[in-house]
C-alpha positions as CSV (number, residue, x, y, z in Angstrom):
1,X,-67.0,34.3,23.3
2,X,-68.4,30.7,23.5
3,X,-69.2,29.7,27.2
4,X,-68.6,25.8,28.0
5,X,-71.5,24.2,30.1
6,X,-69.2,21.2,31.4
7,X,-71.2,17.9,33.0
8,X,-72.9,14.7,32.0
9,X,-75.3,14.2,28.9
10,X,-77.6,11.9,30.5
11,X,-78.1,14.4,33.9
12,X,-81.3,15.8,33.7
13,X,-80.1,19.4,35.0
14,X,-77.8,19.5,32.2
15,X,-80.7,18.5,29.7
16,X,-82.4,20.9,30.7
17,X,-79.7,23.7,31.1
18,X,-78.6,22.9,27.4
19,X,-82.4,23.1,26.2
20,X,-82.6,26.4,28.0
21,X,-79.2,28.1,26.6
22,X,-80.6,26.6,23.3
23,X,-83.8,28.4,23.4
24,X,-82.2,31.4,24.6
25,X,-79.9,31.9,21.6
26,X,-76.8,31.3,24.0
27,X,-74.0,29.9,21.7
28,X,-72.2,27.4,23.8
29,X,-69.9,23.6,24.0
30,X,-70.3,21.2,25.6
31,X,-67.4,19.4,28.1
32,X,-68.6,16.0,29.5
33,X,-66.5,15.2,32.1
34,X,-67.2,12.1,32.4
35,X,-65.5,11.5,29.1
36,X,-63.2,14.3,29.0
37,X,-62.1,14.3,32.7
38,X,-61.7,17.3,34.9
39,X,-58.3,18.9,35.3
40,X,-57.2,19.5,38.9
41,X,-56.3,23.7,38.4
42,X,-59.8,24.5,36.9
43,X,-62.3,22.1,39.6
44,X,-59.6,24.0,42.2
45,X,-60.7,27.2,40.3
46,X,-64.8,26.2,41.0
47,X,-64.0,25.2,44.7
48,X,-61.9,28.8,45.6
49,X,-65.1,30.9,43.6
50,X,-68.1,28.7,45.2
51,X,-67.0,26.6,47.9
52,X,-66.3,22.9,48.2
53,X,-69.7,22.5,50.3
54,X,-71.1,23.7,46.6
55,X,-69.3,22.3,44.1
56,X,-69.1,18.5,45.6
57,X,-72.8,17.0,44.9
58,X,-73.4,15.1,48.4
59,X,-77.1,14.4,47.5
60,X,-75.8,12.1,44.5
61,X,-75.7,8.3,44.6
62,X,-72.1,8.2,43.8
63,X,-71.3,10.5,46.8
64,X,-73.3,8.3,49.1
65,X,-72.2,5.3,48.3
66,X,-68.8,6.0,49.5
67,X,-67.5,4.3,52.7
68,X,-68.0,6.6,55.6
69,X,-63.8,7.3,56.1
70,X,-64.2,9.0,52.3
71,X,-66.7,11.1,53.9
72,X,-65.2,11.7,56.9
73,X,-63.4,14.9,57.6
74,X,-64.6,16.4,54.9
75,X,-62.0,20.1,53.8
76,X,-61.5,21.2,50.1
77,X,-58.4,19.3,49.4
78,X,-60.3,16.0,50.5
79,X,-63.4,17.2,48.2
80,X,-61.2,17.9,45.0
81,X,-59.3,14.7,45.1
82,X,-62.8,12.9,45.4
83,X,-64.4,14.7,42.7
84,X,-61.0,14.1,40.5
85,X,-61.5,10.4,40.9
86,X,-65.1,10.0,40.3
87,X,-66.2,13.6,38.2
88,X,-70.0,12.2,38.9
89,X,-69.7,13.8,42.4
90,X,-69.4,17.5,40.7
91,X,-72.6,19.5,41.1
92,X,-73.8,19.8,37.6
93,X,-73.9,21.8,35.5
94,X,-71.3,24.1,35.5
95,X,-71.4,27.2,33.5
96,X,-68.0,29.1,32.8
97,X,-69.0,32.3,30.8
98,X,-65.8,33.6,30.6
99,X,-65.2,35.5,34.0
100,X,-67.5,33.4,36.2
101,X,-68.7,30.4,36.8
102,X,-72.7,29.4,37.6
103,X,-73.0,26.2,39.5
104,X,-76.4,24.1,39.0
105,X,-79.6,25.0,36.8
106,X,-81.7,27.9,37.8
107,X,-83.4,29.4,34.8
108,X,-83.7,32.6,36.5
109,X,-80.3,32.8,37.5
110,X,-78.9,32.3,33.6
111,X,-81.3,34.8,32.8
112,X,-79.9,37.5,35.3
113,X,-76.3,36.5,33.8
114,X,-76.5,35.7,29.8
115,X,-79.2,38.0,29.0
């Protein structure tokens, strides 16, 4: 099975996640989001396995340049319909091998999964 690293080509993470599963030998697409779009049942999917708190990337400039009543009140409905409007507020990457998901680059933490 193919796993699908989904995020942004210019991200660094994801540069450096795709140069990893590269090296490794770890066969693999590629979904940009930013192009592509994110449907609503699969980022719901992320939020119920990791959290909202993990999946929605509050250290990002598009995150913080929201007004304060989009940050407000924060639950995991609110976070999804953000994240569906502007993808660039998804933590990247995201790795879906199939029966999990891995949020974010840790090269130790592929390694423990893919190989």
């Amino acid at each position: 099975m193919t796993l699908t690293l989904y995020g942004i080509p210019n991200c660094d993470t994801v540069k450096k996640a795709r140069v990893w599963l590269d090296q490794h030998g770890v066969a693999h697409s590629f979904h940009d989001y930013k192009k592509a779009g994110i449907d609503r049942p699969r980022l719901e999917a992320w939020v119920a396995e990791h959290g909202w708190e993990t999946v929605l990337n509050r250290a990002g400039t598009t995150f913080r340049a929201l007004p304060a009543a989009d940050k407000a009140d924060l639950d995991a409905d609110k976070a999804v319909a953000l994240m569906l409007a502007q993808p660039s507020m998804i933590k990247r990457p995201v790795l879906d091998t199939g029966d999990r998901t891995l949020v974010g680059f840790k090269p130790e933490r592929y390694a423990s999964v893919l190989t």
